[in-house]
PASEBA-1860 file (N, C-alpha, C; in nm, 3 decimals):
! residues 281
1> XXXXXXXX> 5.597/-5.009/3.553/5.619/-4.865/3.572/5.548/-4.784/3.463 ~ 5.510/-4.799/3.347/5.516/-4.759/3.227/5.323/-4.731/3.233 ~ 5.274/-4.880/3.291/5.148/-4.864/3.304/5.088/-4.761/3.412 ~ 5.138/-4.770/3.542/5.148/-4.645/3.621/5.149/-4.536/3.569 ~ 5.248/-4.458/3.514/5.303/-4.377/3.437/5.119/-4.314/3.377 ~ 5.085/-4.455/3.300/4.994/-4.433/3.170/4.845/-4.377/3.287 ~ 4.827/-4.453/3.426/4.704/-4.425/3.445/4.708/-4.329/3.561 ~ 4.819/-4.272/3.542/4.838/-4.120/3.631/4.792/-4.004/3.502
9> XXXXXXXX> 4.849/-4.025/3.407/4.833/-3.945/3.303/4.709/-3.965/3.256 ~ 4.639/-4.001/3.227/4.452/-4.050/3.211/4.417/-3.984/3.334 ~ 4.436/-3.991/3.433/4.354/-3.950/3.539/4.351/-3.757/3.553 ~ 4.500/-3.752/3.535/4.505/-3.637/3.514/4.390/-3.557/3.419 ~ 4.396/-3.561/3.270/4.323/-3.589/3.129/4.174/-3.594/3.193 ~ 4.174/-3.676/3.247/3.993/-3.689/3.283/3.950/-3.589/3.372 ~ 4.040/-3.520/3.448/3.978/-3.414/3.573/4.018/-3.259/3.472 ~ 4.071/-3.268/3.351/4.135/-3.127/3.347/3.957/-3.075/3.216
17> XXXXXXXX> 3.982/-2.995/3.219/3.830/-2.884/3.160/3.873/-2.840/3.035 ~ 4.015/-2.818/2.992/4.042/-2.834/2.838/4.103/-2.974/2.782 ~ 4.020/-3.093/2.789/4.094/-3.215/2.718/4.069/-3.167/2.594 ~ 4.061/-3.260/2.488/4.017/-3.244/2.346/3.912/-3.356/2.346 ~ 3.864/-3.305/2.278/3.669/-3.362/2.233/3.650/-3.378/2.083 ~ 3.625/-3.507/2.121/3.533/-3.596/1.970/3.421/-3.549/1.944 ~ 3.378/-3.551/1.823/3.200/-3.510/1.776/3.165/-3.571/1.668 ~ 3.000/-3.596/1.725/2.953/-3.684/1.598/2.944/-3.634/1.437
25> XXXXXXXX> 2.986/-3.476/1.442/3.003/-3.438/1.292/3.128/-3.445/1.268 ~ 3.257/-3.409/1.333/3.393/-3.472/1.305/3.373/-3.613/1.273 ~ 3.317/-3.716/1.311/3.338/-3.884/1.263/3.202/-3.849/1.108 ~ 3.110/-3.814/1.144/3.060/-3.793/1.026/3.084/-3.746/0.884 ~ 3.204/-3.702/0.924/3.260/-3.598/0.800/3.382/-3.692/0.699 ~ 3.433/-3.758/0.824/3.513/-3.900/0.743/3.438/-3.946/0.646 ~ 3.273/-3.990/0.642/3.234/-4.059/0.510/3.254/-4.198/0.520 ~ 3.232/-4.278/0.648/3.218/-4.409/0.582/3.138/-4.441/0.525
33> XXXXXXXX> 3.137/-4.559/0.478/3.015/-4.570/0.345/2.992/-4.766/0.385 ~ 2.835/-4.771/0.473/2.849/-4.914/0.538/2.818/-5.026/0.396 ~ 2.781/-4.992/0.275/2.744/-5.051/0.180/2.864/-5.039/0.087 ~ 2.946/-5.052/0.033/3.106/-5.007/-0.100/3.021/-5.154/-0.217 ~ 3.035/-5.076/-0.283/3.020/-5.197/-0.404/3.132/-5.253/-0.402 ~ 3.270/-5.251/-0.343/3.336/-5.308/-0.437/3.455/-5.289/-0.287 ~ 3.476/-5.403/-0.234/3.599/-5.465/-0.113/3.758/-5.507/-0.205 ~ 3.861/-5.441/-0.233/3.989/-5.480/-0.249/4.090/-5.515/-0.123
41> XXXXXXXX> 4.115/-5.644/-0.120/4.189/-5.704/-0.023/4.291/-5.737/-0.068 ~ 4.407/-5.684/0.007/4.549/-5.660/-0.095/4.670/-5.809/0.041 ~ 4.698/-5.888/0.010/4.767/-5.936/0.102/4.957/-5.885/0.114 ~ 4.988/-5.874/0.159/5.145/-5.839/0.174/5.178/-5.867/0.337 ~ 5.334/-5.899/0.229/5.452/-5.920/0.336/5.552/-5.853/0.275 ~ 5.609/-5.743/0.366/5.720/-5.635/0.349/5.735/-5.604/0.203 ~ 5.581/-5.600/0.173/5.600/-5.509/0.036/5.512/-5.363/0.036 ~ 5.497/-5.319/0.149/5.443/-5.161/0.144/5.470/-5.066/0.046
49> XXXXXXXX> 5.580/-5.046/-0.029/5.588/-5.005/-0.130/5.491/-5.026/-0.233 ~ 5.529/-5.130/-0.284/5.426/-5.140/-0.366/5.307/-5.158/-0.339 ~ 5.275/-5.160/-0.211/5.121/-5.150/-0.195/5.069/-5.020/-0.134 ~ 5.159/-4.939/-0.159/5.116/-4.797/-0.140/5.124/-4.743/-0.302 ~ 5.201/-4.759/-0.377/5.179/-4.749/-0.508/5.036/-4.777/-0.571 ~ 4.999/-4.830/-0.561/4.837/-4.867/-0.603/4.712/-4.792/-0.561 ~ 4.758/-4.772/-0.448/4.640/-4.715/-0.350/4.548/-4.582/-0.404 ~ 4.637/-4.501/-0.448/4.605/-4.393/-0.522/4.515/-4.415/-0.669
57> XXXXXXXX> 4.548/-4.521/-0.759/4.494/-4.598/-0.852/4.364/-4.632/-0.840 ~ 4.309/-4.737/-0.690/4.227/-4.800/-0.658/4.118/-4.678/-0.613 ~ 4.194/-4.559/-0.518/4.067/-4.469/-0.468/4.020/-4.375/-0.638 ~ 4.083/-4.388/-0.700/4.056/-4.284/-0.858/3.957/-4.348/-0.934 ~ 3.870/-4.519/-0.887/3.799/-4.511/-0.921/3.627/-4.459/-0.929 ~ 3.685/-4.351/-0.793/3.564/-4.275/-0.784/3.465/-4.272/-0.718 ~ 3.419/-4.468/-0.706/3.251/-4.488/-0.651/3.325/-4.545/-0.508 ~ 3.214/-4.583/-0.421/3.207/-4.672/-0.292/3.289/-4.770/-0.331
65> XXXXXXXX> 3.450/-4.736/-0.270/3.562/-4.876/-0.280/3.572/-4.863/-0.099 ~ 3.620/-4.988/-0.078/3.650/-5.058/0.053/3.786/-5.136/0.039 ~ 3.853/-5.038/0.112/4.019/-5.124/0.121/4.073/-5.225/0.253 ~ 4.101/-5.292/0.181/4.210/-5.397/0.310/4.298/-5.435/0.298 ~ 4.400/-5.399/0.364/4.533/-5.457/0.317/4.589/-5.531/0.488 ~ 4.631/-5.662/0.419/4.631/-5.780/0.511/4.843/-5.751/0.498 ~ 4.804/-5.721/0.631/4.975/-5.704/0.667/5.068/-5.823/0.738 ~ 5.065/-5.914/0.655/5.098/-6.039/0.730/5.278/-6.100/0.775
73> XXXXXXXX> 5.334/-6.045/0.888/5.404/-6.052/0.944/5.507/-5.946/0.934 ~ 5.524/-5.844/0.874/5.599/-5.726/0.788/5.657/-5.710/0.925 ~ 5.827/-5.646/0.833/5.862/-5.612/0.966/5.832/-5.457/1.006 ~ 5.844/-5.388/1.120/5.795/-5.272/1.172/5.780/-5.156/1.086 ~ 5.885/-5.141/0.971/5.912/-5.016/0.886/5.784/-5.067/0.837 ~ 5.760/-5.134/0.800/5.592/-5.212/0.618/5.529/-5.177/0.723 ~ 5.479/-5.198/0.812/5.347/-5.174/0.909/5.337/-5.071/0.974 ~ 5.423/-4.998/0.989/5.415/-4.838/1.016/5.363/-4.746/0.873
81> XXXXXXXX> 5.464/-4.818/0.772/5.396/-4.690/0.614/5.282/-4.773/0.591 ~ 5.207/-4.860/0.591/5.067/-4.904/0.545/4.983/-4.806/0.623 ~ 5.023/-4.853/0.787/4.927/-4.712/0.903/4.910/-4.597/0.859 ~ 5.001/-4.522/0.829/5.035/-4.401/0.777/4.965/-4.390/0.656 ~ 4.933/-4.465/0.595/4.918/-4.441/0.422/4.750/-4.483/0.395 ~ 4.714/-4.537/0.523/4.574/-4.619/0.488/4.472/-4.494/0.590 ~ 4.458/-4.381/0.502/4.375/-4.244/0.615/4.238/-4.233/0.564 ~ 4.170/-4.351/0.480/4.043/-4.344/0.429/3.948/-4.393/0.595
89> XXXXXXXX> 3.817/-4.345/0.538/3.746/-4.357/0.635/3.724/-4.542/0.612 ~ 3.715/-4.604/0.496/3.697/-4.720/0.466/3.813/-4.821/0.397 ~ 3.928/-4.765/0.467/4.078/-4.884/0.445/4.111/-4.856/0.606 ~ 4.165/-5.006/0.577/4.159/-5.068/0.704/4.312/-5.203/0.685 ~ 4.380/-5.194/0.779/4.472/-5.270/0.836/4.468/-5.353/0.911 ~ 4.485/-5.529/0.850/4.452/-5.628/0.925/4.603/-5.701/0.966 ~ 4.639/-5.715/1.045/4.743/-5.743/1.104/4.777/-5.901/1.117 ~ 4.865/-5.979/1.061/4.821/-6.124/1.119/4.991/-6.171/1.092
97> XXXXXXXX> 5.029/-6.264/1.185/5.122/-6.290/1.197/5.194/-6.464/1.123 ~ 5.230/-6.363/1.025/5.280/-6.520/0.922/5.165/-6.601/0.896 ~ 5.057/-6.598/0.878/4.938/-6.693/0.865/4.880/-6.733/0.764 ~ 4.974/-6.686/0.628/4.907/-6.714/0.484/4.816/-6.649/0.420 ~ 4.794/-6.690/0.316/4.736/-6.627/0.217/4.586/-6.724/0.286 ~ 4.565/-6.882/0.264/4.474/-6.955/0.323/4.371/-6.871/0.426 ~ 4.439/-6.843/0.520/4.349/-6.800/0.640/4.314/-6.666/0.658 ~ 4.457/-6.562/0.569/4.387/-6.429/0.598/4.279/-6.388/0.515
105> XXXXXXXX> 4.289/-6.471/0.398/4.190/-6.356/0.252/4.081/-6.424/0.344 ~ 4.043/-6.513/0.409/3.916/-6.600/0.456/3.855/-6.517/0.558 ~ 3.976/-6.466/0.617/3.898/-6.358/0.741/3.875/-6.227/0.704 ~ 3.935/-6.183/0.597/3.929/-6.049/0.487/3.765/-6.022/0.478 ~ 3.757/-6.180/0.423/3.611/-6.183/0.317/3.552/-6.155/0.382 ~ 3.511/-6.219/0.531/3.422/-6.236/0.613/3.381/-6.069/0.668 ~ 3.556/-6.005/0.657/3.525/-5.856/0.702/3.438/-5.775/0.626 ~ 3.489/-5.836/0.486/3.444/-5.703/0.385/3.322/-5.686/0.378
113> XXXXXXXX> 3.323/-5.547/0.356/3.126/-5.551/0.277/3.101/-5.528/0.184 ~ 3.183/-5.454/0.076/3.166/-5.522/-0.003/3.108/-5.624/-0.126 ~ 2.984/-5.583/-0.233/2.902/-5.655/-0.290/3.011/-5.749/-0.363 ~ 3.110/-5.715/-0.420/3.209/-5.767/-0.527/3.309/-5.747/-0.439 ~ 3.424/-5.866/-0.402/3.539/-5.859/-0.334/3.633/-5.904/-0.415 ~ 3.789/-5.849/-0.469/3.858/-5.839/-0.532/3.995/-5.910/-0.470 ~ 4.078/-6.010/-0.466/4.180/-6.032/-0.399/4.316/-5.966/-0.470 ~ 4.412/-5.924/-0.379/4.498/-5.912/-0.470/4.623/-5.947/-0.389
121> XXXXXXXX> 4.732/-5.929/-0.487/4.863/-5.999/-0.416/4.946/-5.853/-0.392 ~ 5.106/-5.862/-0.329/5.176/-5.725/-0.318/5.237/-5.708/-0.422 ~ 5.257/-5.793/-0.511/5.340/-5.735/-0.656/5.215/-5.727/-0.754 ~ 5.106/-5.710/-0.724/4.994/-5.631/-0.868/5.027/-5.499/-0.860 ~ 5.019/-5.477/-1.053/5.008/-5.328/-1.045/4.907/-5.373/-1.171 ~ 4.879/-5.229/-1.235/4.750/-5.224/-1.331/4.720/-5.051/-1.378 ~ 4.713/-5.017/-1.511/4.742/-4.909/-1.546/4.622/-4.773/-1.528 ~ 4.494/-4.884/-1.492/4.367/-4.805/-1.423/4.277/-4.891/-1.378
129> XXXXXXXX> 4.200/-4.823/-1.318/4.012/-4.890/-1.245/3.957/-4.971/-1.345 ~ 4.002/-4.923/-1.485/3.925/-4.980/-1.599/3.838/-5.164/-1.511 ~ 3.978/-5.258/-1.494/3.927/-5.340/-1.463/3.841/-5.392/-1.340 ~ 3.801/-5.280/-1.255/3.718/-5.254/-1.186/3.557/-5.267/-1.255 ~ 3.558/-5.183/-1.333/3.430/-5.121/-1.427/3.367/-5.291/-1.479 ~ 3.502/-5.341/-1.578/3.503/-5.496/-1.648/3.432/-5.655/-1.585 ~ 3.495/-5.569/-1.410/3.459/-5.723/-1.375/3.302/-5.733/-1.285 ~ 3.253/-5.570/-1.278/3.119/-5.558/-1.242/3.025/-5.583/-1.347
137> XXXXXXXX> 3.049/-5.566/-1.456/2.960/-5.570/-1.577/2.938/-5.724/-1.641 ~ 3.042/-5.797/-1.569/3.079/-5.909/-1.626/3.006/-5.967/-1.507 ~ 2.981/-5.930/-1.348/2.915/-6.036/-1.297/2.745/-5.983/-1.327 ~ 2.733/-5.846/-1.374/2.629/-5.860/-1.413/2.569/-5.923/-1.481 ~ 2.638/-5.975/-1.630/2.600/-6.032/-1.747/2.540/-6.210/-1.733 ~ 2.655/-6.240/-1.572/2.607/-6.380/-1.532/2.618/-6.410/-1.391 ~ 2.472/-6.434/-1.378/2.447/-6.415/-1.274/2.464/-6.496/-1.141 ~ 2.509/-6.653/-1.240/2.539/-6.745/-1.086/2.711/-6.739/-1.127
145> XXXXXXXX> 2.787/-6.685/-1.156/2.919/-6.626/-1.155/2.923/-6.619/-1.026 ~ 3.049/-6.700/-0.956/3.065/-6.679/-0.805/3.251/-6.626/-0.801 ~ 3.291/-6.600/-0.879/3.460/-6.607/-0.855/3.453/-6.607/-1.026 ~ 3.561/-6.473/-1.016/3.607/-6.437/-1.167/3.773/-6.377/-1.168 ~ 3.821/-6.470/-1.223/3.993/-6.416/-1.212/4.017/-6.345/-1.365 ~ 4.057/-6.255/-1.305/4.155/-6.185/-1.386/4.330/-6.162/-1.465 ~ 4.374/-6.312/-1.427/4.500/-6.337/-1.447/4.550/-6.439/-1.558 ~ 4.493/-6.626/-1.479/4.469/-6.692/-1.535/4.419/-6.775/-1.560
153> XXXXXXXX> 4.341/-6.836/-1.682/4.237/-6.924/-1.656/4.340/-7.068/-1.642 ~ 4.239/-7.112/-1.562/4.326/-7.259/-1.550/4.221/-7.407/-1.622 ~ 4.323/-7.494/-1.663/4.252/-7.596/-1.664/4.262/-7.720/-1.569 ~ 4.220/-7.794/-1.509/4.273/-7.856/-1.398/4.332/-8.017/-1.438 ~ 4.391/-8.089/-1.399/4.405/-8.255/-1.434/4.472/-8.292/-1.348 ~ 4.452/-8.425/-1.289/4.505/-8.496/-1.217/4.568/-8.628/-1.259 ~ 4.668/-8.745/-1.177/4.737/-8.782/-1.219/4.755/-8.914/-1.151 ~ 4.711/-9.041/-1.200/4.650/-9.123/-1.161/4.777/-9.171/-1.045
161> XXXXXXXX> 4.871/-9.181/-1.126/5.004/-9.261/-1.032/5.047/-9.187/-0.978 ~ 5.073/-9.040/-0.967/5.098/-8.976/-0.811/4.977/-8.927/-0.749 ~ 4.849/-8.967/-0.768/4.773/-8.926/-0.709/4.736/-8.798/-0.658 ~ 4.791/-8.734/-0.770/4.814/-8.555/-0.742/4.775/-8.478/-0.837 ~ 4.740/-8.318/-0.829/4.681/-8.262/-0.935/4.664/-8.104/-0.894 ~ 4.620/-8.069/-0.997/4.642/-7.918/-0.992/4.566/-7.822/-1.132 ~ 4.590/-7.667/-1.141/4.526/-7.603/-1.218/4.654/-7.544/-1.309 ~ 4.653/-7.561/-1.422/4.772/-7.521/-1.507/4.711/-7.409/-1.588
169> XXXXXXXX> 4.816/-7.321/-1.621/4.749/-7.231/-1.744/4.708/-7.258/-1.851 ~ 4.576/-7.209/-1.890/4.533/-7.233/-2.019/4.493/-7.126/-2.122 ~ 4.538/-7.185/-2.244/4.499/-7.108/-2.359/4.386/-7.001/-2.408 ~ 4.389/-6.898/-2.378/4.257/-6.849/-2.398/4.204/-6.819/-2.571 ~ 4.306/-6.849/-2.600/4.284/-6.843/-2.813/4.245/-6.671/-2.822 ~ 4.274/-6.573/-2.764/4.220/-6.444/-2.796/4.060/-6.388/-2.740 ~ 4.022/-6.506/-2.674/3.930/-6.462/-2.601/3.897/-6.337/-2.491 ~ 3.828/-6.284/-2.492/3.759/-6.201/-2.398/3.749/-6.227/-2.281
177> XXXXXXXX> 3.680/-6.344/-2.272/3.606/-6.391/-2.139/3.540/-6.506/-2.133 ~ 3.557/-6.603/-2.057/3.518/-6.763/-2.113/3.548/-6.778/-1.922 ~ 3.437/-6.897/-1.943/3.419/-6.990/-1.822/3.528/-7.099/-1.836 ~ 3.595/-7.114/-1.719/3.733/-7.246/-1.697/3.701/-7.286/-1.587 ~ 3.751/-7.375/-1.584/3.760/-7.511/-1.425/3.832/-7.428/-1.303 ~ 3.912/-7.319/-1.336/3.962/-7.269/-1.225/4.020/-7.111/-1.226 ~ 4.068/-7.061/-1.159/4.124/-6.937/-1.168/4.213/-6.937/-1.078 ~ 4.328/-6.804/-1.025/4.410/-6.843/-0.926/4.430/-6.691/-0.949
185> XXXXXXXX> 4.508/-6.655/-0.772/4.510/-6.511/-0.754/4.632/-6.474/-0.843 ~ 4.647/-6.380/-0.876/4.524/-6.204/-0.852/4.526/-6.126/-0.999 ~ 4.393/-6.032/-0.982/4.269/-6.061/-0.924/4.208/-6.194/-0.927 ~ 4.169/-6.213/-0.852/4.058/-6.291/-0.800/3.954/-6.219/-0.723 ~ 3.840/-6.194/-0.836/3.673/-6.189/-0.753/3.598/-6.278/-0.708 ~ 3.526/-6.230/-0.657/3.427/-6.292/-0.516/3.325/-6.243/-0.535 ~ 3.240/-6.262/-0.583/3.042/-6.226/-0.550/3.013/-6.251/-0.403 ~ 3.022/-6.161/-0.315/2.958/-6.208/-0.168/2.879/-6.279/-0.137
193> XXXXXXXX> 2.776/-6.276/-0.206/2.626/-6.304/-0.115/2.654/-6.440/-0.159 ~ 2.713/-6.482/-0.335/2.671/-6.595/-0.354/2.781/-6.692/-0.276 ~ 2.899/-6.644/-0.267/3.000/-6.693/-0.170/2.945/-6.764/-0.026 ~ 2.861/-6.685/0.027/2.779/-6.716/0.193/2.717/-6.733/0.182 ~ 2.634/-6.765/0.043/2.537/-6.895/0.072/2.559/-7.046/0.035 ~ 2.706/-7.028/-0.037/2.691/-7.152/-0.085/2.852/-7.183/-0.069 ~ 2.946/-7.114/-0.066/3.109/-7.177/-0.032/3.112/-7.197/0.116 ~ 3.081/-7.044/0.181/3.119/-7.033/0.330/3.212/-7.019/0.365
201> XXXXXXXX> 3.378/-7.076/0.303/3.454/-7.055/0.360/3.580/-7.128/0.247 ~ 3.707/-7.036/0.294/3.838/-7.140/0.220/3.840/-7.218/0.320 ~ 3.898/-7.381/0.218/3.938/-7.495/0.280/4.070/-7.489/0.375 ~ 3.998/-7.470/0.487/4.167/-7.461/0.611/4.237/-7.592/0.589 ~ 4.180/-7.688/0.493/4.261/-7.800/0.502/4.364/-7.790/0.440 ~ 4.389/-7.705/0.328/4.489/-7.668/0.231/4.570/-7.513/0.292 ~ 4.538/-7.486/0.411/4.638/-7.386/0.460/4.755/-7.462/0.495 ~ 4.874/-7.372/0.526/4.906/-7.216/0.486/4.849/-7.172/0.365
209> XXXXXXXX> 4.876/-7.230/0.285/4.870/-7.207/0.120/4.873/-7.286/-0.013 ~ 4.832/-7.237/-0.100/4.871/-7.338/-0.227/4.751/-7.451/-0.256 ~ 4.735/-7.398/-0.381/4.600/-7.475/-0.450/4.460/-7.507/-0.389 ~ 4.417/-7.347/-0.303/4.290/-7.347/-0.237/4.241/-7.265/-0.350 ~ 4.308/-7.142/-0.370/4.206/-7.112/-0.495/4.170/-7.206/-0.630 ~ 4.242/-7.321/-0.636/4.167/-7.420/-0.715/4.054/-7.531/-0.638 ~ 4.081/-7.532/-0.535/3.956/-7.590/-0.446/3.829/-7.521/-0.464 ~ 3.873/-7.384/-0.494/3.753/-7.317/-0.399/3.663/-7.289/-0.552
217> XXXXXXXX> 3.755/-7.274/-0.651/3.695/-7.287/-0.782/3.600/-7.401/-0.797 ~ 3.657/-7.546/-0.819/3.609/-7.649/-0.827/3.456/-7.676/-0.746 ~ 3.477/-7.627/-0.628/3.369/-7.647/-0.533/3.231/-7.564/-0.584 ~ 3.271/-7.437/-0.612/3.174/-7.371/-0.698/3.118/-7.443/-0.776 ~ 3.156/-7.519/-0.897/3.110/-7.574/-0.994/3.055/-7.704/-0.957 ~ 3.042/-7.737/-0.818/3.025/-7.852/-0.788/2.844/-7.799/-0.720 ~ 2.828/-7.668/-0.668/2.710/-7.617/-0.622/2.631/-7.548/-0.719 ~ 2.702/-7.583/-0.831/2.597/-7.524/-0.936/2.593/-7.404/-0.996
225> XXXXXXXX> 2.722/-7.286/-0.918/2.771/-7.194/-0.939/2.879/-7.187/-1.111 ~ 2.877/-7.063/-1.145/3.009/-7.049/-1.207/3.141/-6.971/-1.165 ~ 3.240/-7.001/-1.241/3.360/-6.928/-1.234/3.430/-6.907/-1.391 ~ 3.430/-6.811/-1.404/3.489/-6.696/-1.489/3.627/-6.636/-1.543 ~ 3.690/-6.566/-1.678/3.833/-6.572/-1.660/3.825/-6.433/-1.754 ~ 3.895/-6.346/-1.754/3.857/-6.206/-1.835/4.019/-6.181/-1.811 ~ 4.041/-6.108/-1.930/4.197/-6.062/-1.851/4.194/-5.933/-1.831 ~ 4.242/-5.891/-1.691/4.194/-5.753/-1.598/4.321/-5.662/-1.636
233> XXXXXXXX> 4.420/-5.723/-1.734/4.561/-5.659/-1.793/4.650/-5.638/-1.628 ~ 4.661/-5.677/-1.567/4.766/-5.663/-1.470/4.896/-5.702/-1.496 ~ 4.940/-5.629/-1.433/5.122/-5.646/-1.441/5.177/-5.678/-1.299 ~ 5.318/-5.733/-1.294/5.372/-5.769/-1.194/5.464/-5.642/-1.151 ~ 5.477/-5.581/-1.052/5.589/-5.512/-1.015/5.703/-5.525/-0.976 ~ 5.693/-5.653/-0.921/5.859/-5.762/-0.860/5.782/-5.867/-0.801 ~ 5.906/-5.973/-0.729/5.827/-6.068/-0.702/5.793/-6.078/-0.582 ~ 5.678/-6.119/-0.535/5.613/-6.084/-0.492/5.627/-6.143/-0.321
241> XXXXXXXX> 5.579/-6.115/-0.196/5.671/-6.099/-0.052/5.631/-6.325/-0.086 ~ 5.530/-6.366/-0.107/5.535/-6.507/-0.064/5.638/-6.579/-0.173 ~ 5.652/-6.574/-0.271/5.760/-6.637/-0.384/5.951/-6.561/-0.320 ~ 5.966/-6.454/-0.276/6.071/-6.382/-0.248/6.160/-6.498/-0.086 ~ 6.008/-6.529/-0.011/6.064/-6.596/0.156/5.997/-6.760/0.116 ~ 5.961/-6.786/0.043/5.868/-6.958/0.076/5.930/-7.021/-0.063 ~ 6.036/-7.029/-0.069/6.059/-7.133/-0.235/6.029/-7.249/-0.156 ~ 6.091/-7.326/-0.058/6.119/-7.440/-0.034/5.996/-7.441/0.040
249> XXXXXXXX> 5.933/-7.398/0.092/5.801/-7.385/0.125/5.651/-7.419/0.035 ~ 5.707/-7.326/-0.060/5.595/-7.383/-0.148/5.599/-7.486/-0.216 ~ 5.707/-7.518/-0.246/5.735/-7.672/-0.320/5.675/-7.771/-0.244 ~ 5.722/-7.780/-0.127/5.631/-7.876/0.009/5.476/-7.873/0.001 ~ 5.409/-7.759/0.008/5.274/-7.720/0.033/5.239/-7.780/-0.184 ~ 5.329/-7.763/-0.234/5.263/-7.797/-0.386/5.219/-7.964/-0.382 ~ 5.336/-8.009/-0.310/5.269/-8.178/-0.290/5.162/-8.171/-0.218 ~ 5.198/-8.179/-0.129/5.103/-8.160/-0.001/4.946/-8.184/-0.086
257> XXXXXXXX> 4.956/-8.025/-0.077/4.776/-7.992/-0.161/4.771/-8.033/-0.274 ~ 4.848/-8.070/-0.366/4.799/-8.137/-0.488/4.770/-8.276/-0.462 ~ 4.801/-8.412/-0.343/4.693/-8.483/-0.346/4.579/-8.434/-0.226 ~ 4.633/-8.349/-0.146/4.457/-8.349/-0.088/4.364/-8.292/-0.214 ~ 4.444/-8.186/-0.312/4.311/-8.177/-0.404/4.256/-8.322/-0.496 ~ 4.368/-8.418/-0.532/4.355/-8.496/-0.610/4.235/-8.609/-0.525 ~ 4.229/-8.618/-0.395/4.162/-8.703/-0.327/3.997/-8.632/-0.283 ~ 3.984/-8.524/-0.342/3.868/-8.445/-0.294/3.777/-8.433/-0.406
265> XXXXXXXX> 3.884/-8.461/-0.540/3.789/-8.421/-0.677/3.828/-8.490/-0.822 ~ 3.936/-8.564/-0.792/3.975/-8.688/-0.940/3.838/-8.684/-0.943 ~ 3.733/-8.807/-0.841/3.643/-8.836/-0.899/3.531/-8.771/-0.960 ~ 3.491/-8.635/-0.963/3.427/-8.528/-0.987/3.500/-8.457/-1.085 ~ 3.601/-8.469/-1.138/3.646/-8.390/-1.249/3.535/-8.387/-1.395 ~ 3.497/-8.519/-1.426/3.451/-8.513/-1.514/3.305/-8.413/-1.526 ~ 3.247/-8.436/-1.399/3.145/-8.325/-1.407/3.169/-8.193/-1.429 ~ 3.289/-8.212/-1.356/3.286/-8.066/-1.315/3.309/-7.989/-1.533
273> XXXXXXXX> 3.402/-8.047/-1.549/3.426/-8.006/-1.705/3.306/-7.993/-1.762 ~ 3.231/-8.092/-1.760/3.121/-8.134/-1.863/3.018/-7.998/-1.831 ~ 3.008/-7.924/-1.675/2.943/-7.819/-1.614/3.053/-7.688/-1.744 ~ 3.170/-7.672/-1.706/3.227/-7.574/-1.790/3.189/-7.547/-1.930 ~ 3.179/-7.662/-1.992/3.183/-7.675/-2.112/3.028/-7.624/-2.163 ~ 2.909/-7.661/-2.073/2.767/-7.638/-2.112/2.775/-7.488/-2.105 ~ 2.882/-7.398/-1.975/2.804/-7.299/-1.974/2.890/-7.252/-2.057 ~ 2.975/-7.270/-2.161/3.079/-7.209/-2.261/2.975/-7.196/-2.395
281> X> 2.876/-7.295/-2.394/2.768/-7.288/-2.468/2.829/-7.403/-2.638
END
């Protein structure tokens, strides 16, 4: 009935002489911008709040930004205020139903355009763009830099008798900025171009989630690429929608992927370090 309803009312609309009319200087005047230096992909689950909190932050830095915020299963209230709140000509609402962090930032990337793509989670906050400015200058400075986190550097080890392994936090001694074996979201940057020519893609083998951004690190360093660790000063706002619904979830997915990582790269660890360590100088 409802569809009836809908194509009586269209038909009507199409024969009447005052509809309302689109124009190519009304869409022109929005300002998309097909080139943004700089793609922020924000993932959440029923945390619209705080990911409307930011938003204002992220557009104040002024130049060609490109927003995405990955709305992954929220219930109706979170996905109505993101709609509402996302009125840039270049933020955009990706909709996906319970599907992880794994598969959406993967289809994010692929969207963005983005020269530098930024991941972020729903509990980041951050007191300005500053680290915007930090982590462009920083992939300037090096140039096969493929992925630069801003949180924490990791060091990775595995473990002969459970055959399992992972990226733990490591010490940065007061450092600035130093090359590590891994990084983990958020931020987490992305160099595009060098991403699609040489990653292609997160490992769906490690979806839903959990210890792909140490895959995806490792793999870098395995193509000859680097990865990077700067601290972008972020703060947490609460915890965050995947730690709040997945405890017993992630504990599962922590085995899980810590031996598929342990079976993909024990034997390559040592390179991979011995690669960190040269470009630490």
């Amino acid at each position: 009935m409802r569809l009836l309803y809908e194509k009586i009312k269209t038909a009507i609309l199409k024969r009447s002489k005052h509809k309302p009319q689109k124009s190519y200087e009304a869409w022109l005047a929005k300002g998309y911008d097909d080139t943004p230096e700089v793609t922020v992909v924000i993932q959440s689950h029923n945390k619209s709040v705080q990911v409307c909190h930011i938003l204002p932050k992220l557009r104040s830095w002024g130049k060609a930004l490109e927003i995405i915020v990955i709305d992954d299963g929220s219930s109706p209230e979170h996905t109505a205020r993101l709609a509402k709140a996302l009125t840039g000509a270049n933020e955009f609402l990706l909709r996906a139903n319970d599907l992880y962090e794994n598969r959406t930032y993967d289809r994010a990337i692929r969207m963005a355009n983005g020269r530098y793509i930024a991941l972020l989670q729903d509990d980041d906050d951050f007191k300005d763009a500053g680290w915007i400015d930090k982590a462009i200058e920083l992939f300037g400075q090096h140039p096969q830099m493929v992925i630069l986190g801003g949180k924490w550097g990791l060091t990775v080890s595995f473990d002969a008798a459970t055959q399992s392994g992972c990226g733990k936090r490591q010490d940065m001694g007061g450092a600035a900025f130093r090359f590590v074996d891994a990084v983990n979201r958020a931020p987490m940057w992305i160099r595009k171009d060098l991403y699609e020519q040489h990653l292609h893609r997160i490992d769906f083998r490690l979806a839903p989630f959990q210890y792909d951004d140490d895959e995806l690190c490792l793999r870098s360093w395995l193509c000859g690429l680097q990865v990077g660790w700067y601290d972008a000063g972020f703060f947490s706002l609460s915890a965050g929608g995947m730690r709040l619904w997945n405890s017993a979830f992630t504990n599962q997915q922590m085995e899980r992927n810590g031996k598929l990582l342990y079976q993909q790269y024990a034997d390559k660890l040592a390179d991979i370090k011995e690669r960190v360590a040269k470009s630490n100088g």
